[in-house]
C-alpha positions as CSV (number, residue, x, y, z in Angstrom):
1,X,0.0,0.0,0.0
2,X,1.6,3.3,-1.5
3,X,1.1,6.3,1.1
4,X,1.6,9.8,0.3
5,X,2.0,11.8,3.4
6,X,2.2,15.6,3.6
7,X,3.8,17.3,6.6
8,X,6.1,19.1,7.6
9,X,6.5,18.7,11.5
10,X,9.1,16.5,12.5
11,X,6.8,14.5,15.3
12,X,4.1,14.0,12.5
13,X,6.2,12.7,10.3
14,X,8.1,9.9,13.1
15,X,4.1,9.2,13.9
16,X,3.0,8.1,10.5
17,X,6.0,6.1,9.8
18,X,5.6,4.7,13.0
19,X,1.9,3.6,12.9
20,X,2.6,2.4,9.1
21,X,6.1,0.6,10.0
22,X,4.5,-2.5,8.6
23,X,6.3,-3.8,5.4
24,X,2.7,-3.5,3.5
25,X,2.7,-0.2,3.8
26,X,5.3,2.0,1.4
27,X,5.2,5.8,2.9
28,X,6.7,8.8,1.1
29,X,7.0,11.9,3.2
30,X,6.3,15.3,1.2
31,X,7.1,18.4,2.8
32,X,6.3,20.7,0.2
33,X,2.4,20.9,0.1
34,X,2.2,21.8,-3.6
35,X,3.8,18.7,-4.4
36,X,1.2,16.4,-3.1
37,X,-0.5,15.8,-6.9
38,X,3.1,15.0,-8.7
39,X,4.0,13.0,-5.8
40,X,0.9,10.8,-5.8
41,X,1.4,10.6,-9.7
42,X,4.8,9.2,-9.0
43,X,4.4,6.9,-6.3
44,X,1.1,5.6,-7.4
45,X,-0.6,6.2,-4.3
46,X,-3.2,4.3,-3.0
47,X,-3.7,7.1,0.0
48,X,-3.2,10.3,1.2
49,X,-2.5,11.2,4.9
50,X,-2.2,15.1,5.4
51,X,-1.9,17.4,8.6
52,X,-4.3,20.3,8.5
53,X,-1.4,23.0,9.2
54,X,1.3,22.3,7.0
55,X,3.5,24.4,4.2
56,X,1.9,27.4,2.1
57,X,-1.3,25.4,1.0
58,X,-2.5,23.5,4.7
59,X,-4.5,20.3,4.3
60,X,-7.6,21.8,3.1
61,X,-5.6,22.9,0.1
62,X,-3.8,19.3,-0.7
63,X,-7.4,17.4,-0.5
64,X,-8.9,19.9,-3.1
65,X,-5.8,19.5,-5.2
66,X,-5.3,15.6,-5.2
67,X,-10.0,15.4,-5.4
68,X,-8.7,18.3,-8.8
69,X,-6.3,15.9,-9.8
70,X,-9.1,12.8,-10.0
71,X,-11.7,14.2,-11.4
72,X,-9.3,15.8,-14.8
73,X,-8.2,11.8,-14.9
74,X,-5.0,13.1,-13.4
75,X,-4.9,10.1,-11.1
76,X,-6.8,7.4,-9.8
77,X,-9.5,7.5,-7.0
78,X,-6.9,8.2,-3.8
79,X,-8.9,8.5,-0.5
80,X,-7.3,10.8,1.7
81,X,-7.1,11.3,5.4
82,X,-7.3,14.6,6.8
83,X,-4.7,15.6,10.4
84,X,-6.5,17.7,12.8
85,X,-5.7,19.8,15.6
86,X,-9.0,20.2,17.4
87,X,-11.9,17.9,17.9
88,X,-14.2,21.1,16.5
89,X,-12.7,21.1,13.2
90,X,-14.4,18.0,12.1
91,X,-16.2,20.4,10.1
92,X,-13.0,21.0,8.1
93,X,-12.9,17.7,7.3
94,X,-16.2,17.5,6.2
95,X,-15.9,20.7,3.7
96,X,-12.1,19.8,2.5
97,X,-13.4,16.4,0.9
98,X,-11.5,14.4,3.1
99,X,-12.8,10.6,3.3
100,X,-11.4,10.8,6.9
101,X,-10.1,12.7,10.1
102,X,-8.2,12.0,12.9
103,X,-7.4,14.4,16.3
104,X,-3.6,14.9,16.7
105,X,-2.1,13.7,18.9
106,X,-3.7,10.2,17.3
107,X,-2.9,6.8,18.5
108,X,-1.2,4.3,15.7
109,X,-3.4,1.5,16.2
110,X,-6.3,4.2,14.9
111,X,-4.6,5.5,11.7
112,X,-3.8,1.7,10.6
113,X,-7.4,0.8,11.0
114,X,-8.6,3.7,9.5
115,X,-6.1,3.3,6.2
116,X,-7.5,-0.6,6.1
117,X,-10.6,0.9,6.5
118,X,-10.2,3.0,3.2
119,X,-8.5,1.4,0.9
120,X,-8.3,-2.4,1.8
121,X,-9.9,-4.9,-0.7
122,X,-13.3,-6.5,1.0
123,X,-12.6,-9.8,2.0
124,X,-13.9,-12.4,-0.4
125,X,-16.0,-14.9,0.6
126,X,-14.9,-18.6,1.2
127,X,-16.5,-20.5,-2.2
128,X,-18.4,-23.8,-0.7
129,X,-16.8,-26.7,-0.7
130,X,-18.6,-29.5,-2.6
């Protein structure tokens, strides 16, 4: 699973890599928020993980420009989870597009289920035996 994470505080940045350690999970850090589209295009991501305040666009900003980027054909459909720094500004998260939010500080038991959550494949069901 291809992540594309935009932030650019340093404790962010060790707690996504830490939550996503797993060897499923490829992470690519991106500082630069304007970046976020060529860097999805690039790594083929599968998800976006942004924090609300970071570089000269904030999070708002990178999920309008990666939901620009899908609907021109740009890239595929990448869900993309938004960082928040108060409980209150679910309603951020709700206006920027953002398929999901998490509180900062979050735990990483909660981001890992809620990137399964997004873009894991359903589980098929067992075909019965004959």
């Amino acid at each position: 699973m291809r992540v594309v994470l935009v932030a650019d505080e340093k404790w962010i940045v060790e707690e996504v890599l830490a939550a996503l350690g797993e060897s499923r999970f490829h992470v690519t850090h991106v500082a630069d928020s304007a970046a976020v589209v060529d860097a999805c295009d690039d790594h083929n991501a599968d998800l976006v993980v942004t924090d609300l305040q970071v570089g000269s666009m904030g999070g708002m900003a990178v999920i309008r420009s990666v939901r620009a980027a899908v609907a021109a054909g740009r890239l595929g459909p990448t869900p993309a989870v938004l960082l928040l720094d108060r409980g209150v500004d679910a309603f951020i998260g709700r206006r920027s597009g953002a398929d999901a939010w998490l509180r900062k500080p979050f735990g990483g038991f909660q981001l890992r289920e809620m990137v399964d959550s997004l873009v894991s494949p359903p589980v098929a069901a067992e075909e019965p035996r004959p």
